[in-house]
C-alpha positions in Angstrom: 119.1 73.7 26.7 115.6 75.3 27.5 115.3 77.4 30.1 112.8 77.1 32.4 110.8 79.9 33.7 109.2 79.7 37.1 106.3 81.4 38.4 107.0 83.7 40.4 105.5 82.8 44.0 108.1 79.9 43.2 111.3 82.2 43.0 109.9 83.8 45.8 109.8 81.0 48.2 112.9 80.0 47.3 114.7 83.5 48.1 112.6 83.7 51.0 111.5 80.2 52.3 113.9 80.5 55.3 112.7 83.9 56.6 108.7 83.2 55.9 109.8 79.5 58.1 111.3 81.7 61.1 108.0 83.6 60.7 105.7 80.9 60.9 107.4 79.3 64.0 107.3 82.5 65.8 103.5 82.8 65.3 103.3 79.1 66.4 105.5 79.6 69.6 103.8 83.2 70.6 99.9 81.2 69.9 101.6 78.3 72.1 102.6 80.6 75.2 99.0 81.9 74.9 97.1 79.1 74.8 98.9 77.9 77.9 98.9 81.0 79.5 95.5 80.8 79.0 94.9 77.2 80.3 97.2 78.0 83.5 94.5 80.8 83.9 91.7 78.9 84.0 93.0 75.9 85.7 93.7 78.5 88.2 90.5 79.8 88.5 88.7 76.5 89.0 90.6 75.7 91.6 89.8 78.8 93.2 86.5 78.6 92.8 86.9 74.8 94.3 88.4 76.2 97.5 86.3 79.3 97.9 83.2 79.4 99.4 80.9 82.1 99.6 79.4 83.3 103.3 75.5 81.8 103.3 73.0 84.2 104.6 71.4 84.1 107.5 69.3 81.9 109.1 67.8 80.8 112.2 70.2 78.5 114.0 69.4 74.8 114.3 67.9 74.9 117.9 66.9 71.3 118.3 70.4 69.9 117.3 72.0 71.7 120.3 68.7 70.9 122.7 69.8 69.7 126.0 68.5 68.3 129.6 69.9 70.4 132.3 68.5 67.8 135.4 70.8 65.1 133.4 74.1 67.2 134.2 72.8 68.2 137.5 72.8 71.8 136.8 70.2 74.1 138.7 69.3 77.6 139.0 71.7 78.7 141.9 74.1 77.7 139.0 72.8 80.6 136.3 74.9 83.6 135.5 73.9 86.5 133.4 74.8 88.8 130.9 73.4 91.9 129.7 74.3 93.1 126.3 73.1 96.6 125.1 72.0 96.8 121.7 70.5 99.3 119.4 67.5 98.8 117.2 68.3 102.3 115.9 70.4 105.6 116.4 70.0 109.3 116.2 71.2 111.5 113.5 70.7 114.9 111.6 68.8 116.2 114.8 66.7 113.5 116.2 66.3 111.1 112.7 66.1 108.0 113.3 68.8 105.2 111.6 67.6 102.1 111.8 69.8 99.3 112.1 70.2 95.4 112.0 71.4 93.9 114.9 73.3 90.6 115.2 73.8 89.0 118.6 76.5 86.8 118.7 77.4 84.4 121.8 80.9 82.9 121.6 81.9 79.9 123.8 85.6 81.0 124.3 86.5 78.0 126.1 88.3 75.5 124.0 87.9 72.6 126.1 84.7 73.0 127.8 81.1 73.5 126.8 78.8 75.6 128.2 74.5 75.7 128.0 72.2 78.9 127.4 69.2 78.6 129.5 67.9 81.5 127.6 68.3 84.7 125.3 66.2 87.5 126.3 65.0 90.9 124.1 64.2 93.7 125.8 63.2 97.2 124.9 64.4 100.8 125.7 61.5 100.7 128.2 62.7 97.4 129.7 59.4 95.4 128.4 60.8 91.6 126.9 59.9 91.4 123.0 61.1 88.0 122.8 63.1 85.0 123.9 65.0 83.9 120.7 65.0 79.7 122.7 62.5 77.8 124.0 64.6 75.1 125.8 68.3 75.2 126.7 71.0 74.7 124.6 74.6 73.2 124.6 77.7 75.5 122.9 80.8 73.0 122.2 83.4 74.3 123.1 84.4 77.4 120.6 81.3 77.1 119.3 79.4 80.5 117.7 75.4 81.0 117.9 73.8 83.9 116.2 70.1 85.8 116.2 69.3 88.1 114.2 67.1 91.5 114.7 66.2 92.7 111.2 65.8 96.3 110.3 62.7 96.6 109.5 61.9 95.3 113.6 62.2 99.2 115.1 60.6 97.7 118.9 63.7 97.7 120.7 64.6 101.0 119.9 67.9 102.8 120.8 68.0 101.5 124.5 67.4 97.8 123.5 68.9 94.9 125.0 70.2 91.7 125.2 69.6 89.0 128.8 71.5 86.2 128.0 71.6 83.3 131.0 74.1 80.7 130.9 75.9 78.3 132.7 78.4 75.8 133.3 79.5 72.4 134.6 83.5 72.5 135.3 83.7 76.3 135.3 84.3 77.3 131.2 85.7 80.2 130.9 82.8 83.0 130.5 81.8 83.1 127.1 81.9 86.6 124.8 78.9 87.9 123.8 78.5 91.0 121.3 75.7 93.0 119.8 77.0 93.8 115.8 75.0 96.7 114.5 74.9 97.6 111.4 72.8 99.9 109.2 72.8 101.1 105.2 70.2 104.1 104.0 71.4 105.5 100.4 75.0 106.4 100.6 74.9 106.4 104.2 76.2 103.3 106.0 77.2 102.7 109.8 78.6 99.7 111.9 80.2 99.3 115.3 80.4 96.7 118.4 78.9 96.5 122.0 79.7 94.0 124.7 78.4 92.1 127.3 78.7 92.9 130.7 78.4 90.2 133.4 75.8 90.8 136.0 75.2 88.8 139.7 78.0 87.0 138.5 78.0 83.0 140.5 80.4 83.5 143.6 83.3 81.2 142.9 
């Protein structure tokens, strides 16, 4: 009988078909955990980016939408309280420099139940002279409601003595609301931030 002579890729699958199999469904499991992996990654990430949303930047706050008529709640001027908030349109550094900074009033109605109405928001500089009443009209805060104004940097009037008059008032006695100047500067490397807080003044007798 004639022998038959296979090629030799032949004989060598056949001695090691098994071992090149193991091989192949190795490569095919390891490429399977890394394309989920992979998937798991990005369906991860889209979701992510679904739920996360980046702060806006700032702008003026929507004055007419919170526009209200104080003669319709019977509120009058015996019913005003004040308060003063310093601020700082720059500081001193390196022997007299000045470092200008941003300034962010914020006025918090603390009072979850009750609202309370700004009759006005006063800017005053280190000599005591208004620059500017940020509202025209007063305004209602819901309650735990947050309204900001912004002094940019670039706006060096107030100075390092500059403050904040903010009158407000109330119908059913909210709880005072809290009212902070946020300063914050960047020049170069050099960066600097910190908090000051209002201080009632000729507070209404209770």
């Amino acid at each position: 009988m004639k022998k038959t002579n296979y090629p030799d890729w032949v004989l060598f699958v056949f001695e090691y078909g098994v071992h090149i199999a193991v091989m192949i469904l190795v490569v095919l499991l390891l490429f399977l955990l890394l394309y989920t992996h992979l998937i798991s990654s990005r369906i991860a990430h889209i979701e992510e980016s679904m739920t996360y949303a980046a702060p806006r930047q700032y702008a003026p706050p929507d004055l007419e939408s919170l526009k209200i008529d104080l003669h319709d709640l019977q509120l009058s001027s015996s019913d005003i309280r004040r308060m003063y908030i310093p601020s700082y349109s720059h500081v001193y550094f390196d022997g007299g420099k000045p470092y200008l900074l941003e300034v962010t009033l914020s006025i918090r109605n603390i009072d979850a139940e009750k609202p309370i109405y700004i009759q006005s928001v006063r800017y005053y500089d280190t000599a005591g002279k208004e620059i500017q009443n940020f509202i025209e009209f007063p305004i209602k805060l819901n309650p735990l409601q947050t309204i900001d104004f912004l002094v940019k940097q670039h706006d060096t009037m107030g100075g390092s003595g500059a403050n904040f008059l903010v009158e407000w008032m109330s119908k059913e006695d909210a709880a005072p609301p809290l009212m902070e100047a946020v300063m914050v500067g960047v020049i170069g490397t050099r960066s600097v931030s910190f908090v000051s807080r209002g201080t009632p003044i000729d507070a209404k007798e209770k």
